[in-house]
N, C-alpha and C positions, 0 to 999 in steps of 0.2 A: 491545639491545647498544649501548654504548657508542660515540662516536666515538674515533677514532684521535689521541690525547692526545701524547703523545710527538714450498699447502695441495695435499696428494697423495698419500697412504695406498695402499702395496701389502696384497692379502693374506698373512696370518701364514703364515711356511713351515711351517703344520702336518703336510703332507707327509715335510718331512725331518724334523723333532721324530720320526714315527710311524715312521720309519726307522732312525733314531738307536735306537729301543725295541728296534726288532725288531732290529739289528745287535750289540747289546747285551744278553742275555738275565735276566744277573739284576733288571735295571731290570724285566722281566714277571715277577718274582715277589714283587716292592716288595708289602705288604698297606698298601691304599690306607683313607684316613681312614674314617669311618662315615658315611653318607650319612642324611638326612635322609629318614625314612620319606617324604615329597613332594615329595622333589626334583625338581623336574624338572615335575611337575604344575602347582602354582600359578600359574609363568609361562605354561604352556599355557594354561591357562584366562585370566587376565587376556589374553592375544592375543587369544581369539576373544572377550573381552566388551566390550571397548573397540573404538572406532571414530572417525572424522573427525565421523559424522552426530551421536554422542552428544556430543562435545563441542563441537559448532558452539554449542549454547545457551549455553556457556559465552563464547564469542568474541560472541554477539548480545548478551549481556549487559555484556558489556565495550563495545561498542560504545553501547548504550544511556547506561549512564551518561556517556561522553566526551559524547555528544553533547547532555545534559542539565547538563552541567558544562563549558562553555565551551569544547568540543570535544578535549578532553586529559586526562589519566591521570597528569596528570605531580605526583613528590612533593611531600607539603608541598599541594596541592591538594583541594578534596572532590572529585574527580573520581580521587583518589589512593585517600581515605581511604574511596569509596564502593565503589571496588575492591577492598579488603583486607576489609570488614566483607562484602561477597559472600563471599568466599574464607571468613572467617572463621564466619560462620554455617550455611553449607553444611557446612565438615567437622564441625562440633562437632553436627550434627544425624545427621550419620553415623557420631558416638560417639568421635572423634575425642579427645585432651586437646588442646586448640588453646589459643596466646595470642600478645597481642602483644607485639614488644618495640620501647616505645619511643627514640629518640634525635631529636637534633637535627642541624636541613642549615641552607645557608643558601641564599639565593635572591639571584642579582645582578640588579640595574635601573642598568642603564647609559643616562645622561643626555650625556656627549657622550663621543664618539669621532673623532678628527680628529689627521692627520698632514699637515703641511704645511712645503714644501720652501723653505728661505728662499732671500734674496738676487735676483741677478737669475733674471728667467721666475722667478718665486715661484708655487708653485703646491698643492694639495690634493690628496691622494691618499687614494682608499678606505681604507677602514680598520676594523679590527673589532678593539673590547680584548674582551682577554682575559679569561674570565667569571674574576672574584674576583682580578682584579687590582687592585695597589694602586691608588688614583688619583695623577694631579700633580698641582702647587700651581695654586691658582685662576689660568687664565690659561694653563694648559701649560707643558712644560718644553722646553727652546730649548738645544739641544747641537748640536756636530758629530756625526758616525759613525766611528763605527769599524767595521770591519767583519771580522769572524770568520772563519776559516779555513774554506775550503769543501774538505774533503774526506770520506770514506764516511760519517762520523760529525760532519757540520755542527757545529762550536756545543755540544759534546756534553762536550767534556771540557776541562781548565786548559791544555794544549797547544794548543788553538783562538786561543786570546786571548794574543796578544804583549805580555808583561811591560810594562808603565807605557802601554801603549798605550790603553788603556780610560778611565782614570780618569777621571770627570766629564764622559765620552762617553754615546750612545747607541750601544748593540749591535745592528748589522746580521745578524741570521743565518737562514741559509736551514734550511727545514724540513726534519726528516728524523730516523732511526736513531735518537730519543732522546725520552725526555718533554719538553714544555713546561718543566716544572718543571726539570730537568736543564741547559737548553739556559739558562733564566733565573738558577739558582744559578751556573754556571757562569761569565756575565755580570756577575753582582752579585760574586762572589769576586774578579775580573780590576779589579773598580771603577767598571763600568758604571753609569749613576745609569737607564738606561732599556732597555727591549729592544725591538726589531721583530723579528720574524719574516717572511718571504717566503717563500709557496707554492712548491714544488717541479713543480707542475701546473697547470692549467686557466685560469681566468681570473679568478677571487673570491679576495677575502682570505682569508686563514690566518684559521681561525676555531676559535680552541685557548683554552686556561684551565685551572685547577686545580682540585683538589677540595675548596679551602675555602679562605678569607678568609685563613690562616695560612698558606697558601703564596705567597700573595702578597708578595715580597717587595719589588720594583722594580718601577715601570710597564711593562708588556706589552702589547703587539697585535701584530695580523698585517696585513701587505699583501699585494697580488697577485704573482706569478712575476715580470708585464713590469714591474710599479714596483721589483720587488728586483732585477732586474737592470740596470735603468735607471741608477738609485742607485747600485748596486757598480760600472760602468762612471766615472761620473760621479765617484764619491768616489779611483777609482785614477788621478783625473788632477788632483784637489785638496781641499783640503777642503770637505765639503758639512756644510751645518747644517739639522738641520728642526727644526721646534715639535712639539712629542707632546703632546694636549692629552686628555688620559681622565679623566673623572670618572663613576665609578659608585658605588652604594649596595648594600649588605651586608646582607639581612633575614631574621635570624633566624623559623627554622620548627623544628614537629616533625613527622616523620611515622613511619611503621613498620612490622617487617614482621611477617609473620604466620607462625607456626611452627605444625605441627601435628604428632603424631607418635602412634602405634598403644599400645594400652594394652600391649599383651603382648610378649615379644622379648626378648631378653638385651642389656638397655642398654648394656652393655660389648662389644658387635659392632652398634653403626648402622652403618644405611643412608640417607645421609641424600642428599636430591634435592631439589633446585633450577629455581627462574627467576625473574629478576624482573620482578613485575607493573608497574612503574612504564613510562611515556611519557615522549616527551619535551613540550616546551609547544606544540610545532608542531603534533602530532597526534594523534590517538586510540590509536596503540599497537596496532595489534589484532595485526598479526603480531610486530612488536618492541614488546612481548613477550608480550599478549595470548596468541600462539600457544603457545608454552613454557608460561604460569601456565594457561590452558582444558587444556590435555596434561594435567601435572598435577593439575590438579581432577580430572579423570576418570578417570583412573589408580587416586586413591586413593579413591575414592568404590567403585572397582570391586573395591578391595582390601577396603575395609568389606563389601561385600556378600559377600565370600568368607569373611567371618568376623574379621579383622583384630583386633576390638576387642570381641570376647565371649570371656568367660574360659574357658582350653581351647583356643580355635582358632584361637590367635593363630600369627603367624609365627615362626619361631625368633629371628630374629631383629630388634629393635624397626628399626621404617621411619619415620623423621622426616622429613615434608615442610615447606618452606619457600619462602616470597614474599616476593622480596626486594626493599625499596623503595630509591631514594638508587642505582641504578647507572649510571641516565646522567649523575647527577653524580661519579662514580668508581668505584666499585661501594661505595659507603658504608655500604650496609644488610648486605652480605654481610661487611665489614671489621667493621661493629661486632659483628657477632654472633660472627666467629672472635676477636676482640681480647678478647671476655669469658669467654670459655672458660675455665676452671684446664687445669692440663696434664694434668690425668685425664680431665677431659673432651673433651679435642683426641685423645687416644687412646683413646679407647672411641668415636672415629669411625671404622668401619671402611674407607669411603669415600664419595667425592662424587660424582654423577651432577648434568649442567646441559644443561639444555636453552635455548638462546635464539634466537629466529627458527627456526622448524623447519616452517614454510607461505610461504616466499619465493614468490613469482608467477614467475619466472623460475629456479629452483633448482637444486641441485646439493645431492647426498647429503654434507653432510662430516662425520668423523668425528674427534674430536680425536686428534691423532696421540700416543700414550700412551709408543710406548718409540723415539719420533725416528728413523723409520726412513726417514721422507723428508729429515734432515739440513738443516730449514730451519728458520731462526730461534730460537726459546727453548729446545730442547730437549726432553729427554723429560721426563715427569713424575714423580715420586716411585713408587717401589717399589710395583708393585700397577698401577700406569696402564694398562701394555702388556698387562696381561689384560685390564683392561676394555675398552680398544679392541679386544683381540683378540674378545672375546664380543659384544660388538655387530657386528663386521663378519661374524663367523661367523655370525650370527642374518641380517644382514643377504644374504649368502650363501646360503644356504638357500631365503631369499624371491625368490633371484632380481633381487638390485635391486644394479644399481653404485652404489659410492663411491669414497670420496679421501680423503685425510686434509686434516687443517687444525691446524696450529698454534699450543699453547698462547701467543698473543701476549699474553695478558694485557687482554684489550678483555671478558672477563664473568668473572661469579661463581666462576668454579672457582680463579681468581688468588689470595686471600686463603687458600684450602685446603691449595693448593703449595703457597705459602709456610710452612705451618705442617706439611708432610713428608706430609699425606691425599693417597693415589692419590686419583685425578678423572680423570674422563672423559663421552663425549657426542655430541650431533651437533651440527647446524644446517644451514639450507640458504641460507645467505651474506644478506650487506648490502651494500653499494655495490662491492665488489670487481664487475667484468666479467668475464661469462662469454667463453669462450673455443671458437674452432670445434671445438676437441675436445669440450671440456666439452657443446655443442649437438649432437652426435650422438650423446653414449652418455644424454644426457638427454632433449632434446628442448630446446625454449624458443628465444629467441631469441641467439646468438652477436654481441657485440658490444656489448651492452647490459645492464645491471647485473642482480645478482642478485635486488634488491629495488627497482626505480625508485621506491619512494615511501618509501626509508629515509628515516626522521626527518623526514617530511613529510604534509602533511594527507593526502595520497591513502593512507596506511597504514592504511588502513582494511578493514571487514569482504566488500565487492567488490573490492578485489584481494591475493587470495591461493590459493595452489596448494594445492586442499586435499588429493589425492594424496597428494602430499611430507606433507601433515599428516597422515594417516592412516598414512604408513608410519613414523611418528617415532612416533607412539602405539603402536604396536605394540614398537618399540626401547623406548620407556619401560616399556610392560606387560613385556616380558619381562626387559629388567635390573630391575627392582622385585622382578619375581617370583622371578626366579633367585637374587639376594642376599638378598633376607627369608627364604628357606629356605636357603640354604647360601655363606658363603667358602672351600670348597675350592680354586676355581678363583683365589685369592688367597692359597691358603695358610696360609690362617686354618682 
């Protein structure tokens, strides 16, 4: 999963819906669609064939190659591309049509980064540019600040930055409600020639960027909370000048994801299911997202073995799995692949299913909130979502296991799907968000301390992760696989 660039799910009132029927009598003589002679099978069976213990060799194998490949997975890397040709050669052995598709990322190497505060008490402060920002002119660039309007939305919109106030300044702005990219355009429009950003939290720089060389517009970095308020104090009592000194390099890569998808189905009703297999360069990846791309593999391996991809015993409808490389640099492997779709192909997606981080070591069940019924943040998703949420938490219901919803924010794979109108939906069991002493008694784990302590870091490895929470996600993925390859009634379709 992505870093944060720029959750609490009730059960569906399917009690009142069943009341509503019965209060209402001709809605009980509705003659209901044709059901798929196995409906309802195929997903039972993938349940009980799939397991945590079957796809651990999946996750030892990811962990193998990281650790053989400079300790990361990350794209544009053979520790990338040693990932994808596993994936790759496994399903196509299991009769799979598999292929890649490739595209191009770029890679930043940033050679210095430095902010420093002139005049009297001149001094240095931390600093982290911004990956695929522009750089300054040899030597840094040496402006006063100006400083952007701090309210809900920092830095966010052309009302932030007061008219001729910017020009040939640098842009102080504190993080928050918006993308990097947003908070820098916004800067650059006003006549900014530079941007800072300062942490709204903790004690480390702001450590943000974009998703490619082209968004770079204006030099960018981030400082810590107590230097951005130091500075904001300081500049409302006169003007303050620092040097923004960033030079970083641009290097072109290719890498790719891996598509695979069942011979038999009604290509004009996919199903198509997601995660992506890339790391970051810090670490091995095994839970983000290791754990979501081993689910996967096993899933469809399990789906071959029920016949999938022999003529006659295919599913009704065609099941396309995909490994998507380029998303902790934006979700760039999932973007390119919906960017080249024709529009007959973006609709004979019937929907998206994502799985990312779903073996946090400290966890929590979340479920993507499909029809915004927890009324936080991005909304609901596209027509079709609120079933899907709905059928994974009813699945989940059943098993006896609590959830919560979680918020299409836009931080994985399913983002490019929205955008293009495909219901999407999913789980995960969180990244650096902090559990909560609620959240530690209806789960267990530790209250107070992060979902994932070794998000985007070396320890994200194959000794810490809850393989439980793993085992109960493959089971969500067997049975939404299984449900939707045989039948979209519950969609309408």
């Amino acid at each position: 999963m992505r870093a944060i660039r720029h959750r609490r799910r009730s059960i569906p009132a399917l009690a009142a819906l069943a009341a509503a029927a019965v209060a209402a009598p001709v809605l009980l003589t509705a003659t209901p669609a044709a059901a798929h002679p196995r409906e309802g099978g195929l997903a039972k069976e993938l349940v009980e064939e799939v397991s945590a213990r079957g796809a651990y060799r999946h996750l030892a194998r990811f962990q193998q190659i990281a650790d053989a490949n400079g300790g990361n997975r990350a794209a544009g890397t053979p520790g990338h591309a040693a990932s994808a040709a596993y994936v790759h050669d496994t399903l196509k052995k299991a009769g799979y049509q598999v292929s890649y598709q490739d595209f191009d990322i770029y890679e930043a190497h940033t050679k210095t980064e430095k902010t420093t505060v002139l005049g009297t008490g001149a001094r240095e402060l931390a600093t982290a540019a911004f990956t695929f920002t522009k750089s300054t002119p040899a030597g840094g660039l040496a402006a006063p600040l100006a400083l952007a309007r701090v309210d809900e939305t920092p830095g966010c919109t052309a009302d932030d930055y007061r008219a001729g106030a910017f020009t040939g300044k640098i842009a102080l702005v504190k993080r928050g409600a918006c993308t990097f990219v947003e908070k820098q355009r916004a800067a650059a429009a006003a006549g900014a020639v530079g941007v800072i950003v300062y942490n709204h939290s903790g004690t480390t720089p702001v450590r943000g960027g974009f998703s490619s060389p082209d968004e770079g517009i204006i030099p960018s970095a981030g400082i810590t909370l107590a230097d951005g308020e130091a500075l904001t104090a300081a500049a409302a009592q006169g003007e303050v000048s620092v040097r923004l000194d960033l030079d970083q390099e641009h290097v072109k890569k290719t890498t790719r994801n891996v598509i695979a998808e069942t011979r038999g189905g009604r290509s004009d009703r996919v199903v198509t299911v997601g995660a992506h297999l890339d790391s970051v360069p810090e670490g091995p990846g095994i839970n983000d997202n290791g754990s979501g791309s081993a689910g996967l593999l096993e899933v469809a391996l399990k789906l071959a073995d029920e016949g999938a991809n022999k003529k006659g015993k295919g599913p009704a409808n065609k099941v396309r799995f995909a490994w998507w490389s380029a998303e902790e640099l934006g979700l760039l492997g999932s973007e390119h692949y919906v960017a080249q779709l024709s529009e007959k192909q973006k609709k004979d997606i019937a929907l998206y299913l994502n799985f990312d981080m779903i073996a946090s070591p400290n966890p929590v069940q979340f479920v993507y909130d499909g029809d915004d019924s927890d009324k936080t943040g991005a909304g609901a998703g596209p027509a079709g979502s609120a079933q899907i949420e709905a059928l994974i938490n009813g699945f989940l219901d059943k098993k006896a296991k609590p959830h919560e919803g979680s918020d299409f924010d836009g931080r994985s794979d399913y983002g490019p799907f929205i955008a293009n109108g495909i219901p999407a939906g999913g789980t995960f069991t969180g990244a650096e968000g902090i559990k909560t002493a609620e959240q530690a008694k209806r789960y267990g784990g530790t209250a107070g301390a992060p979902y994932d302590p070794n998000y985007h870091g070396a320890g994200d490895n194959l000794k810490n992760l809850d393989l439980k929470a793993f085992d109960t996600n493959l089971d969500v993925i067997a049975h939404a696989v299984g449900t939707y390859a045989e039948s979209l009634r519950s969609l309408g379709k």
